[in-house]
C-alpha positions, 0 to 999 in steps of 0.5 A: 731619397737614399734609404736607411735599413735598420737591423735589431736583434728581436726579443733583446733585451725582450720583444715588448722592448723591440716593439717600442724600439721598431716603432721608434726607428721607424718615426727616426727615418728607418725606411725598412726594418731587418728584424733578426731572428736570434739562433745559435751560431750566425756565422755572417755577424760579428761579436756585436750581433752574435752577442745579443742573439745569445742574449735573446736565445737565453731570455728564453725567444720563440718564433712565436714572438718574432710572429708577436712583434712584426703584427704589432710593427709590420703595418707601422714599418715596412718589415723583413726578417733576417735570419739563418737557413736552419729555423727555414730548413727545420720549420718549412719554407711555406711555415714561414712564407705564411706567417709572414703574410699573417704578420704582414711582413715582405720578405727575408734575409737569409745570408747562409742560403746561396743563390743557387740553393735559394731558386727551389724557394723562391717562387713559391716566395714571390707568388705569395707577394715577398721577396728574397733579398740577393746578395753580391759580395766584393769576390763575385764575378762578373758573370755571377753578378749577371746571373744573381742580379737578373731577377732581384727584386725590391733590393740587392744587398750589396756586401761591403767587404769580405767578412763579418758584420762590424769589423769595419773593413774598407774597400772600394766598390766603384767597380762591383756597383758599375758592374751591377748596374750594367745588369739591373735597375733594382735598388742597390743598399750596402751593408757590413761596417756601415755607421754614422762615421762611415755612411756618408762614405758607404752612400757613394753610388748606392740606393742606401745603406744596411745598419745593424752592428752600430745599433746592436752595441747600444742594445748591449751597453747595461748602463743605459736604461730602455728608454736611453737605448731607444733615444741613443739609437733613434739619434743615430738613424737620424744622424746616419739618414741626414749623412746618405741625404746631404 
């Protein structure tokens, strides 16, 4: 069974409706969650995402109800969360390491923490039973596919194009997930300009696929109500899981 990350952003519009929201996808077929920690300048996502982070920092989002929200999700959904080196940098790595075993959430995403920059931190991750996702983009070489992908674990993100979320780039991958796979048996899921009209495509050769932008957009659509946002978006998981399955 192929499998579906899903991303959000957390606290927009509020947490009370990302909990509502996790849970929703969660029961649609989103095998893991990506929890996004809204912050200031995500330089990794696009104008979509960017948006609702900016939308969330101004409704007034505190770690604290990242922390909220994954107790009330992460026994529900297997649960990460993706976010930007800074908050890490400035709270600490341990802060993070134990408030995500307090809210019982596996790990993180940190797109602007490269491979090299991340080694210090990652054992002090995985003794605590989490994992820091490794991330392998279309420029990196054959060597570096090597050396990042020797000691991945639970997943490699796998970027589909070079750029930002949502642009809706195409390339093709054969060669970089050949090469891959030459070095590792963890599961492979591609992310960046993955929706329900391009899954069944970005599925090829892969373990699943990583959706964040396609869903962000409803969350930022102001004719729809809550109840509406949740019902278009858990449509779409469905749509998109059925796709990467068929």
């Amino acid at each position: 069974m192929k499998k579906l990350v899903g991303y959000i952003t957390t606290g927009f519009p509020d947490r009370y409706f990302t909990i509502d929201l996790a849970m929703a996808m969660g029961e649609a077929g989103v095998d893991t969650l990506e929890l996004g920690m809204p912050f200031s300048d995500p330089v990794a996502d696009g104008p979509v995402i960017e948006r609702a982070n900016l939308h969330a920092l101004n409704n007034g989002f505190k770690l604290e109800h990242l922390f909220e929200v994954s107790r009330e999700i992460a026994p529900a959904i297997d649960t990460m969360w993706m976010g930007y080196f800074n908050p890490f940098y400035h709270k600490g790595i341990d802060y993070f390491i134990s408030q995500a075993k307090q809210s019982g959430v596996n790990g993180f995403i940190i797109p602007d923490l490269p491979f090299e920059e991340a080694q210090p931190y990652k054992p002090g991750i995985e003794s605590a039973g989490l994992s820091l996702i490794d991330f392998i983009a279309p420029t990196d070489t054959e060597a570096r596919i090597a050396q990042i992908t020797k000691d991945a674990k639970k997943f490699i993100y796998l970027v589909a194009y070079a750029g930002i979320t949502g642009s809706g780039k195409s390339e093709s991958l054969d060669g970089i997930i050949a090469s891959i796979r030459k070095y590792s048996d963890t599961p492979v899921y591609v992310g960046f300009g993955v929706d329900e009209k391009t899954a069944k495509d970005k599925i090829k050769g892969v373990d699943g696929v990583i959706v964040g932008s396609a869903f962000v957009k409803v969350l930022l659509d102001d004719m729809l109500t809550h109840t509406q946002k949740i019902s278009k978006i858990t449509k779409i998981a469905r749509e998109i899981k059925e796709k990467i399955n068929s």
